[in-house]
Rosetta silent file (secondary structure, phi, psi, omega in degrees, C-alpha in Angstrom):
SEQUENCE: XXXXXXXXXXXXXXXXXXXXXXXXXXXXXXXXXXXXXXXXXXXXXXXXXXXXXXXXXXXXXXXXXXXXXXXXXXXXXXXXXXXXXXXXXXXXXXXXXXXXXXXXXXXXXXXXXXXXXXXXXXXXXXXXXXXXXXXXXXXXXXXXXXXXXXXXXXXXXXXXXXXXXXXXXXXXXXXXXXXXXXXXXXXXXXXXXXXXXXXXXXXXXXXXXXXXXXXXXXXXXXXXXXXXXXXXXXXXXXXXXXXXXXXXXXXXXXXXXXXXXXXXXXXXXXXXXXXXXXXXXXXXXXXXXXXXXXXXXXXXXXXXXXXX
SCORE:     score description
SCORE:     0.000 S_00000001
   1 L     0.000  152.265  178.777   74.306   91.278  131.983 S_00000001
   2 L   -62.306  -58.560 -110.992   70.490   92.583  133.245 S_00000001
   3 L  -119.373  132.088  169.361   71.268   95.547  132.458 S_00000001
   4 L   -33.088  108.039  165.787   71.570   97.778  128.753 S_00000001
   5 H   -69.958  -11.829 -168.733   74.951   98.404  128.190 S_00000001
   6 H   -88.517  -43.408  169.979   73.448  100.985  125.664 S_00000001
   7 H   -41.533  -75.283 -154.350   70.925  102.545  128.455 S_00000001
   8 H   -52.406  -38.827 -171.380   73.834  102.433  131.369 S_00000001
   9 H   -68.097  -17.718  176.733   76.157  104.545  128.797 S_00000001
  10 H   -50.196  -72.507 -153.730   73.057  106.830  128.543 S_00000001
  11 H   -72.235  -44.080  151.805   72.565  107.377  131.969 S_00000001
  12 H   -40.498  -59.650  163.856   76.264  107.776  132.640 S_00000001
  13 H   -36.442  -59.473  172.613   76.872  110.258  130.268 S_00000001
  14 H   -49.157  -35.730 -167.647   74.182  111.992  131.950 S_00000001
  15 H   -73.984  -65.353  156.092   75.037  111.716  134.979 S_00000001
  16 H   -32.363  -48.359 -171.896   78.708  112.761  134.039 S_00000001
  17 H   -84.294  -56.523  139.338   77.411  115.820  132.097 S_00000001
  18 L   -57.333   16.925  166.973   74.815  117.325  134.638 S_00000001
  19 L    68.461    1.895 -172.068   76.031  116.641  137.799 S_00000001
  20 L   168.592  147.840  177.076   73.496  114.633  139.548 S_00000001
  21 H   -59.393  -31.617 -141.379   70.689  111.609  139.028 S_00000001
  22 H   -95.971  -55.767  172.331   68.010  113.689  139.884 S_00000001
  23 H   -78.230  -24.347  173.831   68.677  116.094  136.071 S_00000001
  24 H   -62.313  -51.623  170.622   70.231  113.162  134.537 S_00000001
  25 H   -42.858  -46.765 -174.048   66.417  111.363  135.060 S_00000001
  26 H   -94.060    7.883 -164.613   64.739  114.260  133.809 S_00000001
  27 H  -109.843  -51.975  178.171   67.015  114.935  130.818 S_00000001
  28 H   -83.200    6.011  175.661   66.443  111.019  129.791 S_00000001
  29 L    58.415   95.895  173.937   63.054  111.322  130.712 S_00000001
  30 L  -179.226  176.582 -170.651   62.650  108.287  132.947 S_00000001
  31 L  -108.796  154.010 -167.693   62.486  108.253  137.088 S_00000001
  32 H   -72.060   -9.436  162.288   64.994  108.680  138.903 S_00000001
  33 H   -67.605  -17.052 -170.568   64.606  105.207  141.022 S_00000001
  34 H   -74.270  -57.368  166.415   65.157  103.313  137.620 S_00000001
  35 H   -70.642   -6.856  162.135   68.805  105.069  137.306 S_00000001
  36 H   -69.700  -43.417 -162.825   69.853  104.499  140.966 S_00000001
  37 H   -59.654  -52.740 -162.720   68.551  100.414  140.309 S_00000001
  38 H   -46.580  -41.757 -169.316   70.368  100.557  136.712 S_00000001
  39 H   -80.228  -41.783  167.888   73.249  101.969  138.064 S_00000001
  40 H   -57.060  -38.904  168.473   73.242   99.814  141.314 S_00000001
  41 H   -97.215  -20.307  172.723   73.121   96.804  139.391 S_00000001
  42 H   -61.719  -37.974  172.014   75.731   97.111  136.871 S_00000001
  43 H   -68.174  -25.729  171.193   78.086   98.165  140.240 S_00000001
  44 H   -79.597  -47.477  162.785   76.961   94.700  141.682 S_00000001
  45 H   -74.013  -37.045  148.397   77.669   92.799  138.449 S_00000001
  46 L   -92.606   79.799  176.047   81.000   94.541  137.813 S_00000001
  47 L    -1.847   36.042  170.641   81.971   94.550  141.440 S_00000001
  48 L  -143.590  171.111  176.886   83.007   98.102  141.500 S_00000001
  49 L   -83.190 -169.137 -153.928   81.579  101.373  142.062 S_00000001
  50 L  -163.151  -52.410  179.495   80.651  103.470  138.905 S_00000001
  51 E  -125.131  158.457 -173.919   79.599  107.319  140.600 S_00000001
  52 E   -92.522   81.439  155.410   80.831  109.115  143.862 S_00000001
  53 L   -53.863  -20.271 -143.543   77.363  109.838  146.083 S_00000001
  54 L   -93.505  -25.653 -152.418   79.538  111.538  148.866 S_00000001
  55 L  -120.351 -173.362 -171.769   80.237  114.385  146.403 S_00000001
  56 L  -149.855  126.827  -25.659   78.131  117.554  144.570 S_00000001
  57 L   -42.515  143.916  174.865   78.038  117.359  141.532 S_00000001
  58 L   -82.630  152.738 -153.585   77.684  114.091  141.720 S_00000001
  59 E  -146.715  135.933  174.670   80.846  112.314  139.609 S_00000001
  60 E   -80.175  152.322 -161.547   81.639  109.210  137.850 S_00000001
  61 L  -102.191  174.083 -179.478   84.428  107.695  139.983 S_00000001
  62 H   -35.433  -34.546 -160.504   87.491  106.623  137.996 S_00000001
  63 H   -80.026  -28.147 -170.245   86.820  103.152  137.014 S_00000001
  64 H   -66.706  -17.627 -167.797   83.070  104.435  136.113 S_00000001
  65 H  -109.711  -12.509  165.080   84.502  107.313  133.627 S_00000001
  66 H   -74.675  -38.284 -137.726   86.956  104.061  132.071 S_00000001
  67 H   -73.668  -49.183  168.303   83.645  102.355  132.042 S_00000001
  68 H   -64.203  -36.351 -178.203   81.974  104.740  129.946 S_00000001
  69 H   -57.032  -76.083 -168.147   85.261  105.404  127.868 S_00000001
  70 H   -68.907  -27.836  162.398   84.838  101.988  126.876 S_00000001
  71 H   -35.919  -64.683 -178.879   80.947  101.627  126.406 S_00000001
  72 H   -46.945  -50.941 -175.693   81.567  104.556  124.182 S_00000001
  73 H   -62.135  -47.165 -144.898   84.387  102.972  122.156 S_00000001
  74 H   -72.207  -68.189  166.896   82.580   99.986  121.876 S_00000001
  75 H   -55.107   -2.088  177.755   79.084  101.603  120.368 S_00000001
  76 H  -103.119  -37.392  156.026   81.052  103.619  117.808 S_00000001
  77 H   -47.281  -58.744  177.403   82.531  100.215  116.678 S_00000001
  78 H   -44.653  -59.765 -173.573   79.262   98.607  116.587 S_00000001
  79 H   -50.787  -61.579  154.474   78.063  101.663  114.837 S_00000001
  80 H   -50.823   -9.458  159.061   80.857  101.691  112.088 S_00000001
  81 H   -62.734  -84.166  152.914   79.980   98.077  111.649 S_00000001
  82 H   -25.207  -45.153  177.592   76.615   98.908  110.866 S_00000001
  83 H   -69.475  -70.445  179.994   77.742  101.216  108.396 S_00000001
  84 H   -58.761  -27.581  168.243   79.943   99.054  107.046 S_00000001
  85 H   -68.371  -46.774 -162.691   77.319   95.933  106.385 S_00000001
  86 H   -75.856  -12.344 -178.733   74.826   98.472  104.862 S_00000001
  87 H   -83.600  -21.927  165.418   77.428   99.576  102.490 S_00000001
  88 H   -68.966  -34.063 -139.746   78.323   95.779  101.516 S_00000001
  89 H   -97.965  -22.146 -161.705   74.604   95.132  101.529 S_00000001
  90 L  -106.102    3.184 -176.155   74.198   98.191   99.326 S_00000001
  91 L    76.108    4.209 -175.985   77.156   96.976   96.684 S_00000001
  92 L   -77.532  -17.317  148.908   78.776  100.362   98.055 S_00000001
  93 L  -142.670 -159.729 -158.443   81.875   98.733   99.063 S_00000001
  94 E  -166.847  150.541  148.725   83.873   95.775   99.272 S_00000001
  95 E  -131.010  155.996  167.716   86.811   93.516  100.179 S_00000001
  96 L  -141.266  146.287 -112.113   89.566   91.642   98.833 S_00000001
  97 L  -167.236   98.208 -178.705   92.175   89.621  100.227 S_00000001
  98 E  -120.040  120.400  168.440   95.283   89.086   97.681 S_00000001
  99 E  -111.107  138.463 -176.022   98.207   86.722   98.557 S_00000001
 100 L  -178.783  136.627 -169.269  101.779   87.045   97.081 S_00000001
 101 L   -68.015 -159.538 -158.626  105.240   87.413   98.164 S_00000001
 102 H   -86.571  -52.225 -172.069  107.110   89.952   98.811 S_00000001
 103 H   -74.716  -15.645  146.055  109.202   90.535   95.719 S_00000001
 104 H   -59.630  -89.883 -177.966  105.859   89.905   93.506 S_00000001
 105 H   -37.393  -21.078  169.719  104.242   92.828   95.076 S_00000001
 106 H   -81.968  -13.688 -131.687  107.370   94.899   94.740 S_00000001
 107 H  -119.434  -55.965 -172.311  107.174   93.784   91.167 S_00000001
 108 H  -129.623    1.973 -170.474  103.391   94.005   89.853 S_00000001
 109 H   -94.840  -16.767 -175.620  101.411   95.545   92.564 S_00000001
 110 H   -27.844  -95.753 -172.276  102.858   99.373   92.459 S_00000001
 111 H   -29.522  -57.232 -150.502  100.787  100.121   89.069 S_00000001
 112 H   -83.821   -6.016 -176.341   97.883   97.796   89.908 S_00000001
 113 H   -94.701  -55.410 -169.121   97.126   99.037   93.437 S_00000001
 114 H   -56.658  -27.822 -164.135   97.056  102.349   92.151 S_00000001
 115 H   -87.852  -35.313  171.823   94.850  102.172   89.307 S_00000001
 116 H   -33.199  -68.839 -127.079   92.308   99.864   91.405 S_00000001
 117 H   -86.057  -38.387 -145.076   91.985  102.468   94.355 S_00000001
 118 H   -91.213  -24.961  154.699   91.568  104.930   91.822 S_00000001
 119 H   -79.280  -32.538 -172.293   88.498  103.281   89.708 S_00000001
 120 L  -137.046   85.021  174.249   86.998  101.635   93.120 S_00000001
 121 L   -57.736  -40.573  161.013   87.926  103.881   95.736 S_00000001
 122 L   -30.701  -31.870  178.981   84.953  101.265   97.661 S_00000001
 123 E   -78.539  144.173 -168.643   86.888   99.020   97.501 S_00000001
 124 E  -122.402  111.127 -172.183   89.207   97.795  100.810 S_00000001
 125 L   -62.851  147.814  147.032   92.257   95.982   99.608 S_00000001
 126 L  -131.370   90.136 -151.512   94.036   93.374  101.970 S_00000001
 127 E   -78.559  133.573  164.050   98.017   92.526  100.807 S_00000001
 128 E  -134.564  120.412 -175.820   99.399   89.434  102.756 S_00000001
 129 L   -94.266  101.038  167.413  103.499   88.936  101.547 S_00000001
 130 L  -131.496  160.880 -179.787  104.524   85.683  102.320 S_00000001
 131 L   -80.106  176.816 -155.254  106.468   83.323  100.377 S_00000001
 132 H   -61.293  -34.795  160.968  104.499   82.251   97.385 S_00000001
 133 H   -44.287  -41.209 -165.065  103.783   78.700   98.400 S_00000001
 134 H   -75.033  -54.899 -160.669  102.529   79.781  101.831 S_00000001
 135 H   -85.991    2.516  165.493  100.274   81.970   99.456 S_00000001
 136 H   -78.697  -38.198 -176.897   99.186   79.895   97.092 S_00000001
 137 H   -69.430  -41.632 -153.399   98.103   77.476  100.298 S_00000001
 138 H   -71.383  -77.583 -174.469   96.314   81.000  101.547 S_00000001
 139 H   -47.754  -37.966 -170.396   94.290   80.872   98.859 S_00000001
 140 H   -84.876  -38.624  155.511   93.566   77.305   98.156 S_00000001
 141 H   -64.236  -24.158  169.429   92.516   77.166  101.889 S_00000001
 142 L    91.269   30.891  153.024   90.147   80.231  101.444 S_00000001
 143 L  -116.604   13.001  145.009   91.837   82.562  103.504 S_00000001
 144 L  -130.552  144.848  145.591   92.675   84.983  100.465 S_00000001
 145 L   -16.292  -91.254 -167.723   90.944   85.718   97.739 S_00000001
 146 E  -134.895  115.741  166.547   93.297   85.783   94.861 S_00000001
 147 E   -78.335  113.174  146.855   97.159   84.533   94.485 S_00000001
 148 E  -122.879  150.965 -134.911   99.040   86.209   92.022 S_00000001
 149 L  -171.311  170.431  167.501  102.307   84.776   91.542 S_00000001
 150 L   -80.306  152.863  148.877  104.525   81.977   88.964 S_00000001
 151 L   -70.142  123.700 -173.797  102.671   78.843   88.420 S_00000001
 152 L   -92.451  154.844 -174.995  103.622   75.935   90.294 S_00000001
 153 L   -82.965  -11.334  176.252  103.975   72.695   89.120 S_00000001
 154 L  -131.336   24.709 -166.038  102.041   71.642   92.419 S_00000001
 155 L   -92.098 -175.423 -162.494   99.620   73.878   93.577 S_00000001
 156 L  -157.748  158.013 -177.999   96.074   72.399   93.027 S_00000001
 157 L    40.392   64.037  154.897   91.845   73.685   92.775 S_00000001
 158 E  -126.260  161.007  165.662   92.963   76.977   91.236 S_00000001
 159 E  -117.900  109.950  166.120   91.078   78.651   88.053 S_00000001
 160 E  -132.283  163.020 -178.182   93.979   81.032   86.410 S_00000001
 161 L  -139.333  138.570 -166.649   94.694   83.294   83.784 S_00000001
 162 L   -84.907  117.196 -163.511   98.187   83.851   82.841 S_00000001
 163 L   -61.386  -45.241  177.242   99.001   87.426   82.927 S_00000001
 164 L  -149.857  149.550  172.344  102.538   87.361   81.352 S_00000001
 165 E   -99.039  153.390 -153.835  105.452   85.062   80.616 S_00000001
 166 E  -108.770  129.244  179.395  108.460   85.883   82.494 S_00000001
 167 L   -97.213  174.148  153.637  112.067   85.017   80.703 S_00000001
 168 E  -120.426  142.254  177.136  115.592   84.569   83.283 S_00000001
 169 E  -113.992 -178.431 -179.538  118.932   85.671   83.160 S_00000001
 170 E   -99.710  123.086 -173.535  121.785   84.634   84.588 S_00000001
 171 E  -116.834  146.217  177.692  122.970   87.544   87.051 S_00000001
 172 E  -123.798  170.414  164.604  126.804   87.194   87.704 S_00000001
 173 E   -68.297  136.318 -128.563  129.134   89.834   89.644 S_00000001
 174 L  -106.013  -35.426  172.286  130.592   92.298   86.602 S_00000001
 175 L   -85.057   28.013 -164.206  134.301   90.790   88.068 S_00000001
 176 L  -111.512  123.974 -170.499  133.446   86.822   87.110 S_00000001
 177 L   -65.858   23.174 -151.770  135.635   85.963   83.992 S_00000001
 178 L  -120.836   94.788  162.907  131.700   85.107   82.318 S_00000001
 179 L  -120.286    7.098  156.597  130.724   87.087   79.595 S_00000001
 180 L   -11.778  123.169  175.896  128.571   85.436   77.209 S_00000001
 181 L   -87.268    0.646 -177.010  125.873   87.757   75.782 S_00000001
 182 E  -168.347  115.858  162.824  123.223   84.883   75.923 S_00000001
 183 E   -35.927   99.872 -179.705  122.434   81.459   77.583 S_00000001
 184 L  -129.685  -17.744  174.236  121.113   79.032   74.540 S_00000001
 185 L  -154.307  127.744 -163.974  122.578   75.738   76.139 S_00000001
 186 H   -45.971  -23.605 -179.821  122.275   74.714   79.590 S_00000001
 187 H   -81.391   -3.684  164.997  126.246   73.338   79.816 S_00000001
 188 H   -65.102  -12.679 -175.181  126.945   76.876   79.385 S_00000001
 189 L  -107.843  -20.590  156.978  126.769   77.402   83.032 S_00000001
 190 H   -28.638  -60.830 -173.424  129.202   74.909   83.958 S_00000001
 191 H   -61.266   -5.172  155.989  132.360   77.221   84.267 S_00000001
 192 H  -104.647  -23.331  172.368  130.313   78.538   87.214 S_00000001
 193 L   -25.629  -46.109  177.123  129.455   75.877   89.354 S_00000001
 194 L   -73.225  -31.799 -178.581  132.655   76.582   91.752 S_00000001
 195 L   -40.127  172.758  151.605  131.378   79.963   92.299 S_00000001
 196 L   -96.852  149.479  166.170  128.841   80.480   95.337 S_00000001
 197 E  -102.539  124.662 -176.215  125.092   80.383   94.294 S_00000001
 198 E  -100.496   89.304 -166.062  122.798   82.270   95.477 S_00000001
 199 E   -70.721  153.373  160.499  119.145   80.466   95.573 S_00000001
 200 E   -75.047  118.901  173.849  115.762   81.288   95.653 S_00000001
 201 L   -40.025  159.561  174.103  114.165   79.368   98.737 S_00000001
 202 L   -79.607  -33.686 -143.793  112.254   76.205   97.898 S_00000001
 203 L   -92.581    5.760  179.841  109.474   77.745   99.995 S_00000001
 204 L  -128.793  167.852 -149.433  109.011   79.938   96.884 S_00000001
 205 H   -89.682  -23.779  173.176  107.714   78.727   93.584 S_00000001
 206 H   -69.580  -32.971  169.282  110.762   80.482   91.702 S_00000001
 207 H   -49.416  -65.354 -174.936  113.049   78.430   94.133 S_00000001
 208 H   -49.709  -51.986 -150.425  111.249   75.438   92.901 S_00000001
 209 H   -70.789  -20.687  153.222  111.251   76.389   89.358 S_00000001
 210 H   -71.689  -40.741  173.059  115.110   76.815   89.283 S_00000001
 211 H   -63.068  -25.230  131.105  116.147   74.090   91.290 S_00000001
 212 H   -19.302  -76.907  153.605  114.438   72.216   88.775 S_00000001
 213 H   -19.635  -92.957 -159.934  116.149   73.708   85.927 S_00000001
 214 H   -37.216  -46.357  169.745  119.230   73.047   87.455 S_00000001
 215 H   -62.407  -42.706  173.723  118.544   69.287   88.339 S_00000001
 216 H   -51.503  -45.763 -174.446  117.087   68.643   84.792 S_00000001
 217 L   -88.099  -10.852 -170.172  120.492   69.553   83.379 S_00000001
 218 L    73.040   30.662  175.271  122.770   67.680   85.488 S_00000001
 219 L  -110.562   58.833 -178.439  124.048   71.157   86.713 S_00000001
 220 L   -60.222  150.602  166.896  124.378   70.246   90.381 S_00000001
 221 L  -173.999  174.153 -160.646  125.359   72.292   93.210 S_00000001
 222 L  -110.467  133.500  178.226  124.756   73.250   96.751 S_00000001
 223 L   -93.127  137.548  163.624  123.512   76.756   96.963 S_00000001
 224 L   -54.263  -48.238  165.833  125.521   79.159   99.751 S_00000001
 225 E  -140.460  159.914  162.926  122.655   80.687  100.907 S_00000001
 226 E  -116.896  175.527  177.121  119.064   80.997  100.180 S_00000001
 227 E  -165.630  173.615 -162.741  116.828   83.469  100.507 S_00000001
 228 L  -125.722   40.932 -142.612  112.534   84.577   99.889 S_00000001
 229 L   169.918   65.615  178.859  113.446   88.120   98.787 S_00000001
 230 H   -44.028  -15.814 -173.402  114.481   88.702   95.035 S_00000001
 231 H   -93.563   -9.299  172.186  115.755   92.208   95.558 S_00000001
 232 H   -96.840  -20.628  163.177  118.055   90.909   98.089 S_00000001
 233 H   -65.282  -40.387  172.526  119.481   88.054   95.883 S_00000001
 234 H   -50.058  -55.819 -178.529  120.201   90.658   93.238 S_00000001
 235 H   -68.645  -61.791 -150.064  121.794   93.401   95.634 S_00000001
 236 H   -68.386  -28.989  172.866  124.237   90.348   96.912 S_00000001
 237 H   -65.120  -61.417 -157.447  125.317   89.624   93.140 S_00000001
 238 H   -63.299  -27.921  166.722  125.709   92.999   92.863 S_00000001
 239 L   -98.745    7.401  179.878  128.254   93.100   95.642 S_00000001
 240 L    95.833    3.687 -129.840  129.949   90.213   94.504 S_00000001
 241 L  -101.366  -14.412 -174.809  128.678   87.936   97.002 S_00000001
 242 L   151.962 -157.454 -150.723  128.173   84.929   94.249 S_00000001
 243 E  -136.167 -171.638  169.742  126.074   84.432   91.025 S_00000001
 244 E   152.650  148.488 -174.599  122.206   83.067   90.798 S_00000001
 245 E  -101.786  144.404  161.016  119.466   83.026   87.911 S_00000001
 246 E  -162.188  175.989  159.416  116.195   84.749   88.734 S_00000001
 247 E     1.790  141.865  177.718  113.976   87.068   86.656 S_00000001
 248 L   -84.624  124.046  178.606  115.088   88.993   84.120 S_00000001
 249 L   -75.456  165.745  174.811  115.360   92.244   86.360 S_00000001
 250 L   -96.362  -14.494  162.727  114.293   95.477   84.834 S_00000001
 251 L  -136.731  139.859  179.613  117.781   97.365   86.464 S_00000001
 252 L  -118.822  129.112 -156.064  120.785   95.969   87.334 S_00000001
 253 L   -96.811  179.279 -176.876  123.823   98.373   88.871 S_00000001
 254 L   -58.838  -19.312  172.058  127.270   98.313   86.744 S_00000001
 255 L   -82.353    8.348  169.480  128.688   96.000   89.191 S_00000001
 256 E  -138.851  169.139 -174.152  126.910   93.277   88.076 S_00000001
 257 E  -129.465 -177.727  170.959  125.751   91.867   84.565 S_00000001
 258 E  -165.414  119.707  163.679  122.507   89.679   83.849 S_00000001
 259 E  -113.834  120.834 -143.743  122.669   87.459   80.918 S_00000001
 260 E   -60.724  139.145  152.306  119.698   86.711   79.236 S_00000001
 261 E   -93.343  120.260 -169.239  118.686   83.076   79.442 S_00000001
 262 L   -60.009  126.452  165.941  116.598   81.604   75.795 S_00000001
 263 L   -97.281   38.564  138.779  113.731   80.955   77.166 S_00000001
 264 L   -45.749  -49.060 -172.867  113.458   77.853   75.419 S_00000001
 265 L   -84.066  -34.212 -173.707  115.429   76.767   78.455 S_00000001
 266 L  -164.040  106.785 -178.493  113.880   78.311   81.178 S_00000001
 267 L  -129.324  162.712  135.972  110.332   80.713   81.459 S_00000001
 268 E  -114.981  170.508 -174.308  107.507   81.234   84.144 S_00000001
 269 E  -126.845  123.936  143.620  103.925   82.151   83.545 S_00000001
 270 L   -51.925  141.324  174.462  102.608   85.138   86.144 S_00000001
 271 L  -149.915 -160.589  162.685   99.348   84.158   86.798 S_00000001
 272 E  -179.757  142.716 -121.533   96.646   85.105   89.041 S_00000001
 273 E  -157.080  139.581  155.781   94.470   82.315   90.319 S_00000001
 274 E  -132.910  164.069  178.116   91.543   81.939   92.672 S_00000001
 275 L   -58.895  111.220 -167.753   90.244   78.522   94.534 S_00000001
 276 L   -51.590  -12.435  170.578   88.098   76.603   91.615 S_00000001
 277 L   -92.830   12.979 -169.038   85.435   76.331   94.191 S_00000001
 278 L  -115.715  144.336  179.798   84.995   79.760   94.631 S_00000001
 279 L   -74.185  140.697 -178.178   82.849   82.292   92.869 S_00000001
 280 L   -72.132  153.905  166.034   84.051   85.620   91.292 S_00000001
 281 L  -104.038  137.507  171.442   83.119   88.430   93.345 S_00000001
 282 H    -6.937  -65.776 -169.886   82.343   91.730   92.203 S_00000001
 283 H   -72.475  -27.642  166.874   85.642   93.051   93.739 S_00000001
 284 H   -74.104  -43.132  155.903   87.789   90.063   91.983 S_00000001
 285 H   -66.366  -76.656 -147.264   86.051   90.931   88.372 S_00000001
 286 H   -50.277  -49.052 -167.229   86.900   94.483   89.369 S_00000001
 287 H   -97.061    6.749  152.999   90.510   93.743   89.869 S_00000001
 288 H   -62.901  -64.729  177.000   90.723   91.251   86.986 S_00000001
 289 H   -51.611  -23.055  165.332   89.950   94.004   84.919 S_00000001
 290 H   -62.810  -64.588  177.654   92.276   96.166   86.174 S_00000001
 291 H   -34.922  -73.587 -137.133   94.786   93.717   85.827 S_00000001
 292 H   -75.435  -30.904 -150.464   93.894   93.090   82.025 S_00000001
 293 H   -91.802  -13.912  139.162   93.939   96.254   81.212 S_00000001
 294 H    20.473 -107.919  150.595   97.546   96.759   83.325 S_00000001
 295 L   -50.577   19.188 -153.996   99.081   93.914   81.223 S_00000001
 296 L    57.608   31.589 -151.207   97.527   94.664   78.489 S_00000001
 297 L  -132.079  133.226 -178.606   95.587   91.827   77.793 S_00000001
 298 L   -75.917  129.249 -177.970   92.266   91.466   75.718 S_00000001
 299 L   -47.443  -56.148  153.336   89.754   90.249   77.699 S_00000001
 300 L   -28.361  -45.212  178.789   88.265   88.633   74.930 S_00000001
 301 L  -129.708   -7.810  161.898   91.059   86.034   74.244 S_00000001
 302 L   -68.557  109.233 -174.527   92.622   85.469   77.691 S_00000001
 303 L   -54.583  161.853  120.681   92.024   81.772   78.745 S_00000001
 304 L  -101.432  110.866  174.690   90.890   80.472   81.954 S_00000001
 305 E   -97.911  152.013  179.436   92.490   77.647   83.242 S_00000001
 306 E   -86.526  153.459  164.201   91.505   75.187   85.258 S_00000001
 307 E  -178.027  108.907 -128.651   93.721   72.953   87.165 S_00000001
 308 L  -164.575    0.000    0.000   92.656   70.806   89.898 S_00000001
């Protein structure tokens, strides 16, 4: 367009606020032939009119009072833009972009969100819950930050550090004739096989890492359903709906049991992993450190791995 979009909201405003071209002109201190042309051509390029001459005070007609409405909206973006670059520019804030499923983030981000916002209030957080493959791919593609998550046996170009090792139980329905107080050999799980199982999707790295398990052992079986949502495989054990290994949960209700599995037999490593070509960022040290101090974990002797 010829014409200022920053000017035309000017002279609108004015125009809108006094009543007429003739006080808007001397209130922006410019002549008043400049704001009939300005206004005249902006009504020619968006093909509509923008003020009412027939009336006194002169009035922005409807679409000219959207027109401004939007001008306005528009320059307050720009303006909060502006704000926001000088505050990046000035190390005064920040963002980060964390991928992880859903039942991770119910899992580790509660504490870890909180403690963040509360040492880097600057900071602007961005959670995207999908399952953990899709976010490991998020990441490795460079459209998150940081994955935290199990380690897959197939993700690729990450630098991790393992936060914690995770054991599994076995969770059965409290009315399943299975009471063992502990898993130590994998043929132990036979006398369940006719049961239904209730899997962890393949599209999630715990899916993989069981389905594994399972295959490894000669313990085959067709799972009834699957699902991307640990808190919902748990609540279906819990209602009897079938049996399934996942995490050792931290509560379980009396209608179900979880039996520890040695994790000789079966562990993950938590980890939290950025793309090996990418550089830490302020805000990724910042929330490593959170993290460490979270978990617990000395700074000092926590590897980085590579694995690529």
């Amino acid at each position: 367009m010829a014409f200022s979009t920053t000017r035309l909201a000017e002279i609108l405003t004015a125009v809108k606020n006094l009543g007429s071209i003739t006080a808007a002109s001397q209130h922006l201190f410019v002549s008043q032939p400049y704001i009939s042309r300005t206004i005249k051509e902006a009504e020619q390029q968006l093909g509509i009119q923008l003020i009412d001459r027939t009336t006194k005070p002169t009035r922005l007609t409807y679409a000219g009072a959207q027109y401004l409405a939007g001008l306005q909206k528009i320059q307050q973006q720009l303006s909060d833009l502006d704000q926001t670059m000088h505050e990046l520019a000035q190390s005064k804030s920040g963002h980060l972009s964390i991928a992880l499923s859903e039942s991770m983030a119910t899992q580790v981000l509660p504490e870890l969100v909180r403690q963040f916002l509360q040492e880097y209030p600057q900071y602007h957080l961005d959670i995207h819950e999908m399952p953990s493959l899709a976010a490991e791919k998020a990441v490795t593609d460079n459209q998150s930050d940081i994955y935290i998550g199990p380690k897959s046996a197939h993700h690729s170009a990450f630098f991790y550090r393992i936060m914690r090792d995770q054991s599994f139980s076995v969770l059965v329905p409290a009315a399943y004739p299975f009471s063992l107080p502990q898993i130590t050999h994998p043929q132990q799980l036979a006398s369940l096989l006719h049961q239904p199982f209730i899997g962890c999707d393949l599209q999630m790295v715990l899916g993989e890492i069981t389905r594994h398990f399972m295959a490894d052992h000669h313990l085959f079986l067709q799972p009834a359903l699957t699902l991307n949502s640990l808190s919902t495989i748990q609540q279906l054990v819990e209602s009897g709906a079938g049996w399934t290994i996942l995490p050792t949960p931290t509560a379980i209700a009396s209608t179900a049991r979880a039996i520890h599995l040695d994790p000789k037999l079966l562990t993950y490593q938590l980890i939290m992993a950025h793309r090996s070509s990418k550089e830490n960022t302020p805000e990724m040290m910042a929330f490593l450190q959170v993290a460490q101090h979270v978990f617990n974990i000395d700074p000092a002797t926590q590897v980085k791995h590579r694995d690529d």
